[in-house]
Structures are given as C-alpha cells and as structure tokens.
Chimera marker file (.cmm) of the C-alpha trace (Angstrom):
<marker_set name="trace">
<marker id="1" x="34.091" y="146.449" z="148.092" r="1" g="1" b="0" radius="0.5"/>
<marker id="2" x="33.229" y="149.163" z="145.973" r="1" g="1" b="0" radius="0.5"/>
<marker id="3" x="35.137" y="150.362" z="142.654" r="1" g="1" b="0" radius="0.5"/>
<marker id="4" x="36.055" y="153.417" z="144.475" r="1" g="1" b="0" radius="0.5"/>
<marker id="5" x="37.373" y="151.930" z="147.784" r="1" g="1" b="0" radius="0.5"/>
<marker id="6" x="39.680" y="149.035" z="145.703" r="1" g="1" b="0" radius="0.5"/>
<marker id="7" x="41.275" y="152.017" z="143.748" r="1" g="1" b="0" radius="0.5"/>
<marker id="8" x="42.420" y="153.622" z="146.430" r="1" g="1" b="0" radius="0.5"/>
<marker id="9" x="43.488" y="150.900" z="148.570" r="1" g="1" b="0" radius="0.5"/>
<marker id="10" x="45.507" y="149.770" z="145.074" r="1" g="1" b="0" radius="0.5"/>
<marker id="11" x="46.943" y="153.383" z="144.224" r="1" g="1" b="0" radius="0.5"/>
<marker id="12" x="47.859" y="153.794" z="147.994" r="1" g="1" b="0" radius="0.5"/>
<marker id="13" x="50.085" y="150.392" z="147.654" r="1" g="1" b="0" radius="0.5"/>
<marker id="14" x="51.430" y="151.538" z="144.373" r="1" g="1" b="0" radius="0.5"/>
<marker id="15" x="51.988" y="155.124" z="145.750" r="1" g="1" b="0" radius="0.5"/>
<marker id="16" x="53.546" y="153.574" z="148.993" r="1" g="1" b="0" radius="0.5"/>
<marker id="17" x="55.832" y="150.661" z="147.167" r="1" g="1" b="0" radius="0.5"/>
<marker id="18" x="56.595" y="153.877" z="144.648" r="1" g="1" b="0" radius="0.5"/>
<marker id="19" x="58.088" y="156.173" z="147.065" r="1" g="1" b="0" radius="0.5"/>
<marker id="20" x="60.412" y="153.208" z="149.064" r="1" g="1" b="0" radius="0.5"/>
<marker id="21" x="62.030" y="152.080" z="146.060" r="1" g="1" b="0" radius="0.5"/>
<marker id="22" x="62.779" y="155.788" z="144.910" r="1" g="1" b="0" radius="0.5"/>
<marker id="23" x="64.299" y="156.182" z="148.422" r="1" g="1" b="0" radius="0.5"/>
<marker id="24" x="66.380" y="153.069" z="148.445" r="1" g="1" b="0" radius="0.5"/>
<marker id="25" x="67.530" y="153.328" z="144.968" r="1" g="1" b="0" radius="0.5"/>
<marker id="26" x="68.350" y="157.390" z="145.524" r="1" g="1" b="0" radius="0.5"/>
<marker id="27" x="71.982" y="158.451" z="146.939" r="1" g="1" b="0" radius="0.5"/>
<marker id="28" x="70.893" y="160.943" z="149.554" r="1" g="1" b="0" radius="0.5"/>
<marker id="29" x="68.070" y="158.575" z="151.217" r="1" g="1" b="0" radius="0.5"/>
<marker id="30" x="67.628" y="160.793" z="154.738" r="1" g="1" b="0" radius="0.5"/>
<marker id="31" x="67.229" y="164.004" z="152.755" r="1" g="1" b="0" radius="0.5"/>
<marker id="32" x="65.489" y="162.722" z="150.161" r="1" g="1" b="0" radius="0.5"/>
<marker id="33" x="63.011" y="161.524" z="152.349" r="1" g="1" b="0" radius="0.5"/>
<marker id="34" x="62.557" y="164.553" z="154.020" r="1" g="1" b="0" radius="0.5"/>
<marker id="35" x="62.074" y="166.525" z="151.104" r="1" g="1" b="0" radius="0.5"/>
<marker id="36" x="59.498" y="164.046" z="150.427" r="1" g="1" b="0" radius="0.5"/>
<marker id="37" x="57.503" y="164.267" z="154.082" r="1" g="1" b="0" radius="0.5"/>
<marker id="38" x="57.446" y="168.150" z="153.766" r="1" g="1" b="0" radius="0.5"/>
<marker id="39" x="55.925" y="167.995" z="150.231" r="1" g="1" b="0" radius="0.5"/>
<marker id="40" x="53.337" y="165.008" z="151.593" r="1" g="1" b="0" radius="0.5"/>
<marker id="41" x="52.478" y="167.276" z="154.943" r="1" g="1" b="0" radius="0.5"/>
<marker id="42" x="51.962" y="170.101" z="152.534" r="1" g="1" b="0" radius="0.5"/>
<marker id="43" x="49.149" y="167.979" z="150.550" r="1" g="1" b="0" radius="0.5"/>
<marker id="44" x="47.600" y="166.640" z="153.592" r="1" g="1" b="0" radius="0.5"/>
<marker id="45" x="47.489" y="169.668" z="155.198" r="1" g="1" b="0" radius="0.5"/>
<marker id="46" x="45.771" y="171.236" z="151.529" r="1" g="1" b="0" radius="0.5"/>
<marker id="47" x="43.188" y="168.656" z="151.386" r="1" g="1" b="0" radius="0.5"/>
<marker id="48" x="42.342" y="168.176" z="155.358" r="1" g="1" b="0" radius="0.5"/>
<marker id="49" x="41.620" y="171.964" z="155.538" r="1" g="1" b="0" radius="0.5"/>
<marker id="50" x="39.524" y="171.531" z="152.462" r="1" g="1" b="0" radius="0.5"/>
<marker id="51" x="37.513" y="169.289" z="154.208" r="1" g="1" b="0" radius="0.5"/>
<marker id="52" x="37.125" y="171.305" z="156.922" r="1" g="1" b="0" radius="0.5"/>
<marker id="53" x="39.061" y="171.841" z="160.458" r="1" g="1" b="0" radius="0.5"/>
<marker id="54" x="38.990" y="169.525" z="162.977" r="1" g="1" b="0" radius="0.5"/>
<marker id="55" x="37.822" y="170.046" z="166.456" r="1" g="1" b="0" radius="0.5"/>
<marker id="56" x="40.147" y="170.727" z="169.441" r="1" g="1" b="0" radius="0.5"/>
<marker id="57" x="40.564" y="166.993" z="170.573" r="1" g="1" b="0" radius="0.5"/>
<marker id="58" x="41.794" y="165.626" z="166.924" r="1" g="1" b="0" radius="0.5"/>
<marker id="59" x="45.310" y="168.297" z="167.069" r="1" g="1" b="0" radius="0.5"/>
<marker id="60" x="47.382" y="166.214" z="169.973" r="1" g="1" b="0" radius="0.5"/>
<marker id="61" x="46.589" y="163.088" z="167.712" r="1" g="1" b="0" radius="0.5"/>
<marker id="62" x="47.136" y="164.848" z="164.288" r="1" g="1" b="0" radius="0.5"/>
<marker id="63" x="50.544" y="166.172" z="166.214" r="1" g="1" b="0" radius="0.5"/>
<marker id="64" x="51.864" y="162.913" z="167.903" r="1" g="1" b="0" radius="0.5"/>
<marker id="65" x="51.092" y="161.190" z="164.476" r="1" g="1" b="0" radius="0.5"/>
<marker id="66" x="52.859" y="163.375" z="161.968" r="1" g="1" b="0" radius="0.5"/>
<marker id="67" x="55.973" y="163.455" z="164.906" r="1" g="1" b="0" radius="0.5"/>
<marker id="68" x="55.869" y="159.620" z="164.872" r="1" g="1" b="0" radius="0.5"/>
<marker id="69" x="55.613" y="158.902" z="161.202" r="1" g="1" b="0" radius="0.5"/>
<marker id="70" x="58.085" y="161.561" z="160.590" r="1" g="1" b="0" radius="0.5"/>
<marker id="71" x="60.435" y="159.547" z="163.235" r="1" g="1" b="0" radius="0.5"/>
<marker id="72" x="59.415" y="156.452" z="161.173" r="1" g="1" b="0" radius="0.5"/>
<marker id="73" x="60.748" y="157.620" z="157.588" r="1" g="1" b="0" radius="0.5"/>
<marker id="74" x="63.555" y="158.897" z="158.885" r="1" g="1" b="0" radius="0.5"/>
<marker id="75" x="64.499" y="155.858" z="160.404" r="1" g="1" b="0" radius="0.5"/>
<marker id="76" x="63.419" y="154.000" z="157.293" r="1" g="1" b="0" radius="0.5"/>
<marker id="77" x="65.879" y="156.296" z="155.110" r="1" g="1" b="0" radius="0.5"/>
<marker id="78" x="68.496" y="155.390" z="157.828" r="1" g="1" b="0" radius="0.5"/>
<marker id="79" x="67.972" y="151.814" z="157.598" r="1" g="1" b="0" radius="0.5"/>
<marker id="80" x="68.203" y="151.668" z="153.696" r="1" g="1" b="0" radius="0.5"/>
<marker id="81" x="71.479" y="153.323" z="154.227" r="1" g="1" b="0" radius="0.5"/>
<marker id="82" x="72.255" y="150.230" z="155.703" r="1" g="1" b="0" radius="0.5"/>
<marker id="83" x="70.424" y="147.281" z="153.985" r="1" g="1" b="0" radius="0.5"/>
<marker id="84" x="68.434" y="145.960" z="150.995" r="1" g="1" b="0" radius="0.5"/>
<marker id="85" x="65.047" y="147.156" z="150.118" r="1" g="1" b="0" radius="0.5"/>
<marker id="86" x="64.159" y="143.450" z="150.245" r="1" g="1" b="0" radius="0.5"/>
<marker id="87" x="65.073" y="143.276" z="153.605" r="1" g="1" b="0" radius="0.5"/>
<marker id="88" x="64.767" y="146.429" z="155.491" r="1" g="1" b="0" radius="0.5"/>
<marker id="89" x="61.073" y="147.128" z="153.889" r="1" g="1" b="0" radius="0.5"/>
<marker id="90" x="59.069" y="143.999" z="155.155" r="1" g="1" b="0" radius="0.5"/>
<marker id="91" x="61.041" y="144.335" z="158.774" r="1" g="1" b="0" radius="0.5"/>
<marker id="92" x="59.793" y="148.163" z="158.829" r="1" g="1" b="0" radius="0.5"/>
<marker id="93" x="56.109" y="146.969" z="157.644" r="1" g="1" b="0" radius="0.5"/>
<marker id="94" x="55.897" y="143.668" z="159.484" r="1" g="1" b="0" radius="0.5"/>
<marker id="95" x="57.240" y="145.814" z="163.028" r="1" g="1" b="0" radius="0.5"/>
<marker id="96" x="54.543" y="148.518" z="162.468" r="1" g="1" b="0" radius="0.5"/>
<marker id="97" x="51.399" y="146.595" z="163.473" r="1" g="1" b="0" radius="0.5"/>
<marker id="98" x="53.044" y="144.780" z="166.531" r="1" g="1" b="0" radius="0.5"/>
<marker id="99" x="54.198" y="148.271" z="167.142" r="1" g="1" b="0" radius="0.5"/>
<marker id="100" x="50.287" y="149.599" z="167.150" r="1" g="1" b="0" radius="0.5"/>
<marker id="101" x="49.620" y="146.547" z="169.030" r="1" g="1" b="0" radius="0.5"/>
<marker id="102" x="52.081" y="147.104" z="172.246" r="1" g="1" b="0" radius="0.5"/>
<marker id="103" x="51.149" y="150.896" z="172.051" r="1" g="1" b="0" radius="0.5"/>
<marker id="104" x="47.399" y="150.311" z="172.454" r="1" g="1" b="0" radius="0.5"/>
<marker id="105" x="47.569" y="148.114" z="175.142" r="1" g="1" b="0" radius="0.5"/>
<marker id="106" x="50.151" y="149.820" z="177.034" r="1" g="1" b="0" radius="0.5"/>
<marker id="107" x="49.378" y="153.627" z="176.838" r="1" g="1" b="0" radius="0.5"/>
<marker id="108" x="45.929" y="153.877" z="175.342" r="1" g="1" b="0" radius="0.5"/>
<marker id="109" x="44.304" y="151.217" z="177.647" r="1" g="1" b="0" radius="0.5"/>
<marker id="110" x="42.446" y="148.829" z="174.434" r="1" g="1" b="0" radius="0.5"/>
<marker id="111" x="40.962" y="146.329" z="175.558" r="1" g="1" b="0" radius="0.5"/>
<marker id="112" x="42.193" y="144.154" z="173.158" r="1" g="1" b="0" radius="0.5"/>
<marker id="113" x="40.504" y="140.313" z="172.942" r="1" g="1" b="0" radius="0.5"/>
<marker id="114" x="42.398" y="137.502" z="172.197" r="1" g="1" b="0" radius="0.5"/>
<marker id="115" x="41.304" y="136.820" z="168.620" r="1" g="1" b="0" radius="0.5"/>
<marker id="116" x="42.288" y="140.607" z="167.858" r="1" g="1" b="0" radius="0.5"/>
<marker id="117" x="45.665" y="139.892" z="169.649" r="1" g="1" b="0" radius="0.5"/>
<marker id="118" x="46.323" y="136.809" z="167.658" r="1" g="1" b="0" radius="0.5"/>
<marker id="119" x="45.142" y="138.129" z="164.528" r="1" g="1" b="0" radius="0.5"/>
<marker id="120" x="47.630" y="141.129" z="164.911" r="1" g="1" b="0" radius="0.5"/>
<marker id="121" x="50.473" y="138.323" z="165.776" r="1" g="1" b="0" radius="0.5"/>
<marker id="122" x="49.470" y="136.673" z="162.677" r="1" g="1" b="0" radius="0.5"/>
<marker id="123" x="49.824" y="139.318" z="160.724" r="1" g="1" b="0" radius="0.5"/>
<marker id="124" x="53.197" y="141.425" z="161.868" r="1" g="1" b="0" radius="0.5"/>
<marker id="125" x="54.837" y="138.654" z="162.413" r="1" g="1" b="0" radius="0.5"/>
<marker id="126" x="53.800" y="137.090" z="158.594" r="1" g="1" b="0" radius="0.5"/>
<marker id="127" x="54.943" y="139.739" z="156.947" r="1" g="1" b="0" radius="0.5"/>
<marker id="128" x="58.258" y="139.627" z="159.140" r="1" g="1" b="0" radius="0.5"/>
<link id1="1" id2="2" r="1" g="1" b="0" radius="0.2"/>
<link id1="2" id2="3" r="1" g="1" b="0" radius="0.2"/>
<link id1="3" id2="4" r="1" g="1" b="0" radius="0.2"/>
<link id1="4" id2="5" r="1" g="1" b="0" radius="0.2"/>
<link id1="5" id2="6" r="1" g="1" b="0" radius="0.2"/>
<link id1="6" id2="7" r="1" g="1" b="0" radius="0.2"/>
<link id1="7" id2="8" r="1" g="1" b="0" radius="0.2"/>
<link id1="8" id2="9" r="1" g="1" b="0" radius="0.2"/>
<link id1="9" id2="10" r="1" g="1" b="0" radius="0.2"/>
<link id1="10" id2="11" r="1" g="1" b="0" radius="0.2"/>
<link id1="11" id2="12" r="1" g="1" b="0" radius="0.2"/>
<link id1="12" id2="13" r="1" g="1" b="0" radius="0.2"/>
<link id1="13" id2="14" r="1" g="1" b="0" radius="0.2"/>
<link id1="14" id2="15" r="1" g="1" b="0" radius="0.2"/>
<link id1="15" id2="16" r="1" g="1" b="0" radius="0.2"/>
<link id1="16" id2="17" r="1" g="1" b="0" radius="0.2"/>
<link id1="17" id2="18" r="1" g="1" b="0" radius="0.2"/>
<link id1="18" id2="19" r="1" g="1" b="0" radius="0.2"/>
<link id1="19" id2="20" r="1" g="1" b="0" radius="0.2"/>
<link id1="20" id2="21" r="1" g="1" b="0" radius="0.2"/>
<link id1="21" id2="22" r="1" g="1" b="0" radius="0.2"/>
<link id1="22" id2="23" r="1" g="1" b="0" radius="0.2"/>
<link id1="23" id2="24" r="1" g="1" b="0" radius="0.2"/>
<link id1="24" id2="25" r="1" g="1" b="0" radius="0.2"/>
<link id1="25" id2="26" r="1" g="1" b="0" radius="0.2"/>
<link id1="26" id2="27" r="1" g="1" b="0" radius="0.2"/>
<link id1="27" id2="28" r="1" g="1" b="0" radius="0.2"/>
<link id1="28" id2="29" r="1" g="1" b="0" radius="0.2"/>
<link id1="29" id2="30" r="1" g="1" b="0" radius="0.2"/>
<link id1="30" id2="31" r="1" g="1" b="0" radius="0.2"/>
<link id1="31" id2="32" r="1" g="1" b="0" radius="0.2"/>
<link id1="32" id2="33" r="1" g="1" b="0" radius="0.2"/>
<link id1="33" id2="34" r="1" g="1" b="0" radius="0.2"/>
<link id1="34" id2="35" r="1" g="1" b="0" radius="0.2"/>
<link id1="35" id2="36" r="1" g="1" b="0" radius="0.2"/>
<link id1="36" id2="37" r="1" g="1" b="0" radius="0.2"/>
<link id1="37" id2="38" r="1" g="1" b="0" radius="0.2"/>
<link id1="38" id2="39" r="1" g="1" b="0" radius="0.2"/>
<link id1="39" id2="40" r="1" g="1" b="0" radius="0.2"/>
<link id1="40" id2="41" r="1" g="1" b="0" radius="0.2"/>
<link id1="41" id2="42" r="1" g="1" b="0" radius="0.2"/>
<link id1="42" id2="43" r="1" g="1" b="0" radius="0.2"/>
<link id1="43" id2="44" r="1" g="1" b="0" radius="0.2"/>
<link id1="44" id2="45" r="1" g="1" b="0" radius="0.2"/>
<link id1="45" id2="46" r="1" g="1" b="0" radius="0.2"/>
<link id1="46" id2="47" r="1" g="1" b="0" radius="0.2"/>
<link id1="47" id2="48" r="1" g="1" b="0" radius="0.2"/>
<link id1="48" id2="49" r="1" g="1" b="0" radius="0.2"/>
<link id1="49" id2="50" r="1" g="1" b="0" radius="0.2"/>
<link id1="50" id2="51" r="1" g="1" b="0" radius="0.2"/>
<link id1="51" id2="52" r="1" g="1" b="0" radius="0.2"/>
<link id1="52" id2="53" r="1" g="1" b="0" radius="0.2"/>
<link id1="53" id2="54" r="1" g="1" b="0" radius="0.2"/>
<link id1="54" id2="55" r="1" g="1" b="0" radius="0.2"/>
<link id1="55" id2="56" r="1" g="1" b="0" radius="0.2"/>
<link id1="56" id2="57" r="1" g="1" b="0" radius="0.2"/>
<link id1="57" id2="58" r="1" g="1" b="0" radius="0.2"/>
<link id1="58" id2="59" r="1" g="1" b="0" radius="0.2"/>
<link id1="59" id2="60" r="1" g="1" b="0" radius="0.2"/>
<link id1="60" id2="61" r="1" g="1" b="0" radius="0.2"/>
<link id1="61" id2="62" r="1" g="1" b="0" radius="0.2"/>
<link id1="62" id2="63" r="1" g="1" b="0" radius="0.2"/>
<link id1="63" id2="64" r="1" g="1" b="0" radius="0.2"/>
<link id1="64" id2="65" r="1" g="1" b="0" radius="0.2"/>
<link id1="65" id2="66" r="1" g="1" b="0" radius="0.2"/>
<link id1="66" id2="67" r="1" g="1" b="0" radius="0.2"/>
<link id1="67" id2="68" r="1" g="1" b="0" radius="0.2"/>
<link id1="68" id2="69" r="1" g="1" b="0" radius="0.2"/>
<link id1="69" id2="70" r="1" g="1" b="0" radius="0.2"/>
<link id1="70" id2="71" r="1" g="1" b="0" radius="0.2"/>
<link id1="71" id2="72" r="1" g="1" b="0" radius="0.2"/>
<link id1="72" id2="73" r="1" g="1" b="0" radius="0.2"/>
<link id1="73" id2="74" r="1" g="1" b="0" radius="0.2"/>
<link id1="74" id2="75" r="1" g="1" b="0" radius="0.2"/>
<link id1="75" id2="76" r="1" g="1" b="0" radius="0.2"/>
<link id1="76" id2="77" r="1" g="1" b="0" radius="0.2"/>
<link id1="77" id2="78" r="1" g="1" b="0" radius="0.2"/>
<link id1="78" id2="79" r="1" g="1" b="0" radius="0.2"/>
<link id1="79" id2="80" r="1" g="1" b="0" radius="0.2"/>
<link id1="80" id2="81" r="1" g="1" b="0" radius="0.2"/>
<link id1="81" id2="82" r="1" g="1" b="0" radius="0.2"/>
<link id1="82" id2="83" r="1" g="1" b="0" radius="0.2"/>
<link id1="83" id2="84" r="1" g="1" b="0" radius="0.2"/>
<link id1="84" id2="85" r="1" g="1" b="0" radius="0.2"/>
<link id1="85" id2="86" r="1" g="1" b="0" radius="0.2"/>
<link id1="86" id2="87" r="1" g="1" b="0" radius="0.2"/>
<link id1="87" id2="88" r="1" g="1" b="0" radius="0.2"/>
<link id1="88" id2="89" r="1" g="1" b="0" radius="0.2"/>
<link id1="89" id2="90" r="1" g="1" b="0" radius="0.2"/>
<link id1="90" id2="91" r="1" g="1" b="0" radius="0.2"/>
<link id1="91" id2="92" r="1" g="1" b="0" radius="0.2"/>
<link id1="92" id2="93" r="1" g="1" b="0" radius="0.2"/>
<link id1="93" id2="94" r="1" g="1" b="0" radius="0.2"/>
<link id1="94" id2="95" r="1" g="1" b="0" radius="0.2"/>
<link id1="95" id2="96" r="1" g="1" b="0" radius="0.2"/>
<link id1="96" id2="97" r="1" g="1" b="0" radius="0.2"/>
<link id1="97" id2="98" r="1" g="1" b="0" radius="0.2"/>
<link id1="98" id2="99" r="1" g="1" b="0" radius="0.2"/>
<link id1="99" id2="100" r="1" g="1" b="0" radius="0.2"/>
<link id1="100" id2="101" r="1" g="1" b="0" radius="0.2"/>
<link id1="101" id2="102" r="1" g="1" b="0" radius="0.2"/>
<link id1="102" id2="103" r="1" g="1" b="0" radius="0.2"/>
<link id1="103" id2="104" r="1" g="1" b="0" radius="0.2"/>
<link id1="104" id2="105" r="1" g="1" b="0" radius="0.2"/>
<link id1="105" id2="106" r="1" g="1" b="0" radius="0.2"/>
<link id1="106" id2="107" r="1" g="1" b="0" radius="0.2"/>
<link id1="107" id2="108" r="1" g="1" b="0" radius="0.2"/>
<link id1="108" id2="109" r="1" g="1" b="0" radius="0.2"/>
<link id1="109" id2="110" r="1" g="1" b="0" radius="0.2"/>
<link id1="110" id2="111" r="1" g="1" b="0" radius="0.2"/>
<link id1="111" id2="112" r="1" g="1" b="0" radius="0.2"/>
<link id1="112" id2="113" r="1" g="1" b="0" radius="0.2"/>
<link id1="113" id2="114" r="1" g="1" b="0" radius="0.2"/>
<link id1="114" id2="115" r="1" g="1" b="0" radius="0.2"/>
<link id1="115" id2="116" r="1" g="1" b="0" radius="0.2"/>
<link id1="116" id2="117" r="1" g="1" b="0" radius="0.2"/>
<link id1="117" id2="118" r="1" g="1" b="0" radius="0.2"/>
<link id1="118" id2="119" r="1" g="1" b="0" radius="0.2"/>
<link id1="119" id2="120" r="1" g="1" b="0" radius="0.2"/>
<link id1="120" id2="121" r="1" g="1" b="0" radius="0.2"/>
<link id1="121" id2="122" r="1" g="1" b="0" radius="0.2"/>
<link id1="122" id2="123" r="1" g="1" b="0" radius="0.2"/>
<link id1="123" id2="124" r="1" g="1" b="0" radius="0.2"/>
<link id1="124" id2="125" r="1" g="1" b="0" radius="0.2"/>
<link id1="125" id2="126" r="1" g="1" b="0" radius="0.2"/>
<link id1="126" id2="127" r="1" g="1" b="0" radius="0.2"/>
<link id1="127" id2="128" r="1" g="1" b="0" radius="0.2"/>
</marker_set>
C-alpha cells in the first residue's frame, strides 16, 4: 500500500471517529448532524464536479446513496439520543456490511460465493 492510499484510509477513520464523537457528545445530535450532511454534500458535490460530471447511469446511484446515507445519520443521531457511543457506534458499523450484504443479493442480483458470504459474516458480525 502506497503512502498516499494509507493516509487516506487513516484520515478517513480519524475524520469518521471525529465527527461521531462530536455528535454523541453535542446536545442537539439530529440537527447537528444535519447541519453536518449539508456541509459534507456541499464538499462532495465541489470536488465531484471538479472532477468532472458523471454520465447519465451514475445519478439514480449517486441519488439512492446520498437518500440512504442521509437516512443512516439521521438514524445514527437518533440512536445516540438513546445510547452510548460505545454501544450504539459498533451496532451502526457492524449492521452496515450485513446490510450491503442482504441488499446485493436481494435487489441487485450478486452473485455472491460462499467465501465472500462468509467473509462478510465474519466481519459484520465481529465488529457487532
């Protein structure tokens, strides 16, 4: 793995770990993490038309992901309403890929293999 790639991959975990604490440890979690997926849209949006505009079959995926992970941090800011960071943040993480999992086979008709299936089981249900 190159420099470049493991700096990334580590400022994206700080980034990410960064943001869920300041939601948890913030009074107005839902709005707060609005306020924060508006301003995150708004510098995806920036640097994905400064790369250039997709074609016509990437918008219905761009769309049904930014409506989904929208749905997911609310939810999230709902949840640490209701629980510890310690607990509500691995459930949320360790969900996700079994989520991606059921999805794909279901609606998007992956042919998932066994070893991918396990390895996903592994994994989600790990970090659960």
């Amino acid at each position: 793995m190159s420099l470049t790639v493991f700096l990334a991959v580590l400022g994206a975990a700080l980034l990410h770990a960064g943001w869920n604490a300041v939601i948890r440890v913030g009074t107005e979690k839902v709005r707060t993490m609005m306020v924060m997926t508006v301003v995150q849209s708004g510098l995806g949006v920036a640097i994905a038309l400064g790369l250039g505009v997709p074609g016509s079959a990437v918008w219905p995926w761009l769309l049904a992901s930014g409506v989904f992970h929208a749905g997911y941090k609310v939810f999230l800011a709902f949840a640490y309403e209701q629980g510890d960071l310690s607990r509500v943040y691995p459930i949320a993480r360790g969900a996700a890929p079994l989520a991606v999992l059921a999805i794909s086979a279901a609606f998007l008709n992956e042919g998932l293999r066994g070893q991918e299936v396990a390895a996903v089981l592994v994994l989600g249900l790990g970090i659960l």
